[in-house]
C-alpha positions as CSV (number, residue, x, y, z in Angstrom):
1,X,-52.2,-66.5,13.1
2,X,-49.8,-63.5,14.3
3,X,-46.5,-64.0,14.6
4,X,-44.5,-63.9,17.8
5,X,-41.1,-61.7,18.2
6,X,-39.8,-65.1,19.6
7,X,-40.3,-67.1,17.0
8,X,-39.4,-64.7,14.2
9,X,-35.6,-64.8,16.3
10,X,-35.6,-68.1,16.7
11,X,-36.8,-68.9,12.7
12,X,-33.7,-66.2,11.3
13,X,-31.5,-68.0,13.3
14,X,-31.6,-71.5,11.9
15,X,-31.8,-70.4,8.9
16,X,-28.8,-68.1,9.0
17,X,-26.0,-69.8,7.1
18,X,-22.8,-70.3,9.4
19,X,-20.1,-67.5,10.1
20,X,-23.0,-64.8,10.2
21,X,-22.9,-63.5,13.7
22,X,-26.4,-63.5,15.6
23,X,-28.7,-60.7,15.8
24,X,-28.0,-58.8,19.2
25,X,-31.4,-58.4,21.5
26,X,-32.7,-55.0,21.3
27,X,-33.8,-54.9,24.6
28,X,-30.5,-55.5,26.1
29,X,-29.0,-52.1,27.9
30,X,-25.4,-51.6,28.3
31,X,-24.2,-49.7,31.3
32,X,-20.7,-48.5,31.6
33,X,-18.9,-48.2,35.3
34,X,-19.3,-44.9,35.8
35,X,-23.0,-44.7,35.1
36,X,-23.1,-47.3,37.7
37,X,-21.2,-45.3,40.3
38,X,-22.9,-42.6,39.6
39,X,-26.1,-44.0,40.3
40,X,-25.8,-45.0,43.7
41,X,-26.1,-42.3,46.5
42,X,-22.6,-41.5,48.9
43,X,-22.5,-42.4,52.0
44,X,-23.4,-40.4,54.5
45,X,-20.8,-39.2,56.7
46,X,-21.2,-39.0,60.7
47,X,-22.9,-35.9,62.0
48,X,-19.6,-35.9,64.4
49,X,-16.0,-35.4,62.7
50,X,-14.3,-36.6,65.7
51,X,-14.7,-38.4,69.7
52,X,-13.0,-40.0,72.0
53,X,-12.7,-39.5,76.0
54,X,-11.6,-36.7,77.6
55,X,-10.2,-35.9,81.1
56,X,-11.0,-32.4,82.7
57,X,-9.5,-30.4,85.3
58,X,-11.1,-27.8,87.3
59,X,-10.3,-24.8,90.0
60,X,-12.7,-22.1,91.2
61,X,-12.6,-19.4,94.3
62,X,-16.5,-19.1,94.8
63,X,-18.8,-18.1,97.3
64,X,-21.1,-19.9,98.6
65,X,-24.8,-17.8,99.8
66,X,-28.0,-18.7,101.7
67,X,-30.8,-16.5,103.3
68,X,-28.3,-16.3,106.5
69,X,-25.0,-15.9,105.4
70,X,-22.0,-15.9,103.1
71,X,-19.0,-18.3,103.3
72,X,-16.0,-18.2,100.9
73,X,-14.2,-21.2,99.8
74,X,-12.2,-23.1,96.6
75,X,-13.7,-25.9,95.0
76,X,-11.6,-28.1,93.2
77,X,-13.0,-30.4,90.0
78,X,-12.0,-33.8,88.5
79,X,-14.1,-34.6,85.0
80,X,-14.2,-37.1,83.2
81,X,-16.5,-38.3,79.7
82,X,-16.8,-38.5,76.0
83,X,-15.7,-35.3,73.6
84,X,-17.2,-35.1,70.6
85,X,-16.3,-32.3,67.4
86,X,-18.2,-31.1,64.8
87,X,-15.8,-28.6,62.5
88,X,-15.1,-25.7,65.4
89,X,-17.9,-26.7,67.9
90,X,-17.2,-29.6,70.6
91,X,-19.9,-30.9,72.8
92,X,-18.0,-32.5,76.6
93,X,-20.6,-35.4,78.5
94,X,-19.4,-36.9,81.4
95,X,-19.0,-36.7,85.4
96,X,-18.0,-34.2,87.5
97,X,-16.5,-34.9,90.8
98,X,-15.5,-32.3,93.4
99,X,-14.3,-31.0,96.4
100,X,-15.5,-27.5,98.1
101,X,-13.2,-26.6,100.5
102,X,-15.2,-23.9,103.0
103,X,-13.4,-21.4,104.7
104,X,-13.5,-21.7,108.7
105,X,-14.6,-26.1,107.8
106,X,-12.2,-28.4,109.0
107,X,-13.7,-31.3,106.4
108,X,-14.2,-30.3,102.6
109,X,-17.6,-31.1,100.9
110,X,-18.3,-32.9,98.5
111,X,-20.4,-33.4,94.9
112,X,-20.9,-35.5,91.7
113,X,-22.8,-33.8,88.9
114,X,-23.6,-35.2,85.4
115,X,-22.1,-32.1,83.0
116,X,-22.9,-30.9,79.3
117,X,-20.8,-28.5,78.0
118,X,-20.9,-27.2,74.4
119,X,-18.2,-25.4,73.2
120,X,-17.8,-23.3,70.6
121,X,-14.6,-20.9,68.5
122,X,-15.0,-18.5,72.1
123,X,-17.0,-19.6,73.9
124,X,-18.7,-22.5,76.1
125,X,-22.5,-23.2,77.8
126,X,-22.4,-25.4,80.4
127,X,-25.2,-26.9,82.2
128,X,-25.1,-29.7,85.0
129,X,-27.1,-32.1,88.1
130,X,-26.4,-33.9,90.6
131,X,-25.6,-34.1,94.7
132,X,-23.7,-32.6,97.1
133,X,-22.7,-33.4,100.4
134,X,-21.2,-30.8,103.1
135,X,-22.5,-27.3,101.6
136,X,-23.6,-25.0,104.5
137,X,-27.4,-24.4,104.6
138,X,-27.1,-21.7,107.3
139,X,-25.4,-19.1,108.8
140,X,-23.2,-22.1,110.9
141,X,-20.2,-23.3,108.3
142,X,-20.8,-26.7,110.2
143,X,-24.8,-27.2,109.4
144,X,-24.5,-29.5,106.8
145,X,-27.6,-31.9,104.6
146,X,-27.6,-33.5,101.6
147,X,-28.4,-31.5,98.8
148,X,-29.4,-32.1,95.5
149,X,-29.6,-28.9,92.3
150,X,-27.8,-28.1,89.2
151,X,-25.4,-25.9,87.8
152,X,-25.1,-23.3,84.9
153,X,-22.1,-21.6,83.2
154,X,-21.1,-19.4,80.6
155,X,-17.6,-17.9,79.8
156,X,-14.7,-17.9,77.5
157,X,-12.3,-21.0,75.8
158,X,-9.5,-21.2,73.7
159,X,-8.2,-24.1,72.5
160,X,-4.2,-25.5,71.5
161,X,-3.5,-28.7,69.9
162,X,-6.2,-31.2,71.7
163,X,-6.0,-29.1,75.1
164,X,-8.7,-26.6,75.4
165,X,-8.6,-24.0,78.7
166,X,-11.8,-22.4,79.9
167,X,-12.6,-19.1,82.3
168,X,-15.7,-18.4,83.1
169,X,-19.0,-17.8,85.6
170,X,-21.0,-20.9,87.3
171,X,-23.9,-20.7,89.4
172,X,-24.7,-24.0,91.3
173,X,-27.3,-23.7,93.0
174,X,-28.6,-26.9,95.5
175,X,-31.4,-27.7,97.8
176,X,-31.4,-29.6,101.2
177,X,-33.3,-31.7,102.8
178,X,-35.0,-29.3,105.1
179,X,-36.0,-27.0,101.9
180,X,-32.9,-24.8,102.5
181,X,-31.6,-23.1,99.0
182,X,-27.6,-22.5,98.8
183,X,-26.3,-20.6,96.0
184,X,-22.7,-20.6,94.6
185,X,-21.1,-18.4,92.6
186,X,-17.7,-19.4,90.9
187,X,-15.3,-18.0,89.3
188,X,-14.3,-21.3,86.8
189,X,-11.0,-22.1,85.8
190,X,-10.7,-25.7,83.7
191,X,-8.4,-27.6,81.9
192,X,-9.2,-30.5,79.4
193,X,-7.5,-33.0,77.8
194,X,-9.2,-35.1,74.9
195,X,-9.8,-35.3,70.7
């Protein structure tokens, strides 16, 4: 009859005489601390280094262009969202409220776009959609629709201690309810505070 491991371990040790110290398992494995530690994978850090909200603030001489005439104007920009940074690149979501003033237009007009803008050491993208109320859709400053259309920019940013200062070019360019296409050209000038 073969012998089991077991019972070989179990037969030395009542037979050992007393004071002799017990034969250690061989298949026990000692680990020390730093084997441990070094075992387990780091955690993973956030894709984003930094975020928070940020408040922008926005000033731009533009002019505004359909397929009947040109009218000249400032539009004025209130923004507000979350900033978030990755080493020197920061991307801005949030809302964009403004006001286009129209030259020869007693009332201002009026907009809300949802905004990206992604930022880099230079320079910025930007890219936006919404509605607009009060853009001219003809050659008469007073021939207002709704309108609905997006916005792109481009242009340069520099950045000093959490405020960052863009200049750049936007085209927004909106549809009204009649099919009429307005186009706006801006010269951009924005301030934000955030992370």
């Amino acid at each position: 009859m073969p012998l089991s491991p077991s019972l070989c371990v179990s037969t030395l040790l009542a037979i050992a005489p007393a004071g002799t110290p017990a034969p250690a398992p061989t298949d026990t494995i000692t680990t020390t601390d730093t084997e441990t530690a070094a075992a387990q994978p780091e955690p993973r850090r956030p894709f984003w280094d930094d975020s928070g909200p940020y408040l922008s603030l926005g000033l731009a001489p533009f002019a505004s262009m359909n397929n009947q005439a040109f009218h000249p104007g400032v539009r004025y920009d209130i923004e507000s969202g979350v900033a978030l940074s990755r080493r020197r690149a920061m991307l801005w979501v949030g809302a964009d409220f403004h006001l286009m003033q129209f030259h020869g237009k007693p009332r201002p007009g009026w907009g809300v776009d949802v905004v990206a803008t992604l930022s880099g050491r230079h320079v910025y993208g930007r890219v936006g959609a919404g509605t607009a109320m009060g853009i001219p859709g003809g050659a008469d400053v007073r021939d207002v629709r709704p309108m609905v259309g997006g916005q792109l920019g481009a242009g340069l940013v520099g950045r000093f201690d959490g405020i960052e200062g863009r200049l750049g070019l936007d085209l927004d360019t909106r549809i009204d309810t009649t099919g009429r296409v307005s186009n706006t050209l801006m010269l951009a000038l924005r301030i934000n505070f955030g992370p």
